[in-house]
C-alpha positions in Angstrom: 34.9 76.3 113.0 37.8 74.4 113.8 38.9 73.0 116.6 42.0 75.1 116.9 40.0 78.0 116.5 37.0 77.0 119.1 40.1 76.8 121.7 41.7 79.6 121.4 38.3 81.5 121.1 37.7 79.7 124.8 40.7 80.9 125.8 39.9 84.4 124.5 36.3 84.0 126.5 37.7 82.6 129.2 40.6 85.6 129.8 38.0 88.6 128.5 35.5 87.2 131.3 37.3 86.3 134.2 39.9 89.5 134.1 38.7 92.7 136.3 36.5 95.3 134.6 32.7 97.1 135.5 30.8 93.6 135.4 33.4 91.9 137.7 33.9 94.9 140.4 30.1 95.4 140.6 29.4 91.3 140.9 32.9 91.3 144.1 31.0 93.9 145.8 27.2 92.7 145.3 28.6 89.6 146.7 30.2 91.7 149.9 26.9 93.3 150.2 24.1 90.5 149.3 25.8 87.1 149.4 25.4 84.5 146.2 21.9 83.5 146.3 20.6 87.5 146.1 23.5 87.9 143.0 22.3 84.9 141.0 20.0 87.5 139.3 23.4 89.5 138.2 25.3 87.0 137.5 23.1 85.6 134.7 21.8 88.8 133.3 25.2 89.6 132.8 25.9 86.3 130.8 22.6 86.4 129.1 22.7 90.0 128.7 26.2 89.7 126.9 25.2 87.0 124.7 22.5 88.8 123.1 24.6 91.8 122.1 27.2 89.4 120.8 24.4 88.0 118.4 23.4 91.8 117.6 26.8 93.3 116.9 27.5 89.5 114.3 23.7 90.2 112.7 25.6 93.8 111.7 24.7 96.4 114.7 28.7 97.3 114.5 28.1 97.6 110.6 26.0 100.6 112.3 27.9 101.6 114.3 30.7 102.3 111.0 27.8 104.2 109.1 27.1 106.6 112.0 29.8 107.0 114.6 28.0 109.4 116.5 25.6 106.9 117.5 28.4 104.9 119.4 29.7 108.0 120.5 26.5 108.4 122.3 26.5 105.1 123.8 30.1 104.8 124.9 29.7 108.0 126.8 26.3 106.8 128.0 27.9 104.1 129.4 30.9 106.3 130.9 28.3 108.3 133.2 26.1 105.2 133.9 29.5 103.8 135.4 29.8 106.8 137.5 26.7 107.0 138.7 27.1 103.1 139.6 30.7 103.7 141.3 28.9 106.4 143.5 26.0 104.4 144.4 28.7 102.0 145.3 30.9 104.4 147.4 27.0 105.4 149.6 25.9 101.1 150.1 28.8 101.3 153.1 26.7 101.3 155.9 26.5 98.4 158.6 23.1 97.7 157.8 22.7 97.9 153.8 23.6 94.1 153.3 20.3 92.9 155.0 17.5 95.8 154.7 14.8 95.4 152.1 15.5 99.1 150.5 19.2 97.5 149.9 18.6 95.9 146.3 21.3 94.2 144.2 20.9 94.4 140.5 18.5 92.4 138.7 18.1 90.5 135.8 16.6 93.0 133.8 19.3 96.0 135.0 22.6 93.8 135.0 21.8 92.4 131.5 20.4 96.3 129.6 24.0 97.3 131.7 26.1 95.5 129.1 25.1 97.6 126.3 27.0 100.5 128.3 29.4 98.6 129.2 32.7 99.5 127.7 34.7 96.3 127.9 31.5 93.8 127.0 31.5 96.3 123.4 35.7 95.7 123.2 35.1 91.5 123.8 32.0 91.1 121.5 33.4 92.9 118.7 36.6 91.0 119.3 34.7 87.6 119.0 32.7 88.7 116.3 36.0 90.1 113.7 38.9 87.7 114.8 36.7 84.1 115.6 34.0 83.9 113.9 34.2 82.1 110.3 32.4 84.1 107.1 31.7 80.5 106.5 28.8 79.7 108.5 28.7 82.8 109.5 25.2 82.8 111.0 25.6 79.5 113.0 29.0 80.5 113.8 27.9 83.7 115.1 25.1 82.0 117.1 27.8 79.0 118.4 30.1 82.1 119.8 27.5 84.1 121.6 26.3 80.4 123.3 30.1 79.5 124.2 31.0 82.7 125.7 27.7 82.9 127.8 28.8 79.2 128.8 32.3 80.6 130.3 31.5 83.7 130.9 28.9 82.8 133.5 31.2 80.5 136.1 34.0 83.2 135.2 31.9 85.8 136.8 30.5 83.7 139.6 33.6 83.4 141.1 33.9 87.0 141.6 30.6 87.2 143.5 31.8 83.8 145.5 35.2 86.0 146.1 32.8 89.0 147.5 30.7 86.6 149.9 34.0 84.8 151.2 34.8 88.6 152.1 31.9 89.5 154.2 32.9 87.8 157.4 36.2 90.2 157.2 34.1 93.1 157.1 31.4 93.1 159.6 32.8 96.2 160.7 31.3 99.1 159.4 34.3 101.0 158.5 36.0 98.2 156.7 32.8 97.4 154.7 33.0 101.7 153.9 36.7 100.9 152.7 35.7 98.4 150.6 33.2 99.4 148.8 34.9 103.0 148.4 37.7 100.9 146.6 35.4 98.8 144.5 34.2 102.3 143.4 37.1 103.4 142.6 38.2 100.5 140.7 35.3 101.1 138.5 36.0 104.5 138.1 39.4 103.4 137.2 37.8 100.7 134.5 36.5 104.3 132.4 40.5 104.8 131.4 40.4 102.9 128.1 37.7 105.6 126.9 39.5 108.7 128.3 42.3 107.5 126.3 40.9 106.3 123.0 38.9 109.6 122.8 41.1 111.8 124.0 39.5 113.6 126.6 42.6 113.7 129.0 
């Protein structure tokens, strides 16, 4: 890969990860909700998470996808009613005392990195690293060097989202301003589903 290349696939990374879509609303209001140290768990199952489906989608998985498009049919509208269900869960964590409780649990590891293989946008920037930067050359390596770099920008990218959440939870002790907010983070996921009403036409 050439060094032209590796920066403007940063640059790709680096504007894919840091712009607003399902990962980045959910991270703003787990960091509202649970502070930084309870989203670390998120954060890095969302990087690591990503990373392995960018290694499975360059070892062929979208080569899969081409042979039976039902099968990502499936998925993307899997993910669709996953989001929902998320934005709603969202919408109900308003209460005053949902940030400290034990029964209030932000994602884990486990859940925020299975979550990218629903996610929407994480298909859109994976396949775009995979077809327009990644060298037939090398292809293997330069698969594996892709997945690594974008896990490597991705996860500060995304940490400052949660930061940005936890910087907000001293403007919204109150209990109706914490409701507001989280009913717009929900809605801002709901919002994120456009692409996929478009591109399929359901609307």
């Amino acid at each position: 890969m050439t060094a032209e290349l590796l920066l403007a696939f940063v640059a790709f990374a680096l504007v894919t990860s840091i712009t607003p879509g399902p990962n980045n609303m959910m991270l703003l209001a787990s960091g509202v909700n649970f502070g930084i140290r309870r989203s670390l768990p998120h954060m890095l199952g969302i990087s690591l998470g990503f990373m392995v489906l960018v290694i499975a989608v360059g070892m062929g998985l979208g080569q899969v996808f081409e042979r039976l498009p039902l099968l990502h049919d499936v998925l993307r509208y899997a993910g669709a009613a996953y989001l929902l269900y998320l934005a709603w869960k969202i919408a109900q964590s308003g209460a005053p005392q949902g940030r400290d409780t034990p029964n209030a649990k932000p994602f884990t590891f486990l859940q925020a990195a299975a979550f990218q293989w629903v996610n929407p946008k994480a298909w859109i920037m994976a396949i775009g690293a995979i077809t327009t930067y990644t060298p037939h050359e090398g292809f293997f390596t330069n698969v594996l060097l892709i997945a690594a770099l974008f896990a490597l920008v991705n996860c500060p990218s995304v940490g400052l989202w949660t930061v940005a959440g936890s910087l907000l939870r001293k403007w919204l002790d109150n209990p109706r301003a914490l409701r507001a907010f989280n009913i717009g983070m929900a809605l801002l996921l709901v919002a994120s589903l456009y692409p996929i009403v478009i591109d399929t036409g359901l609307f």
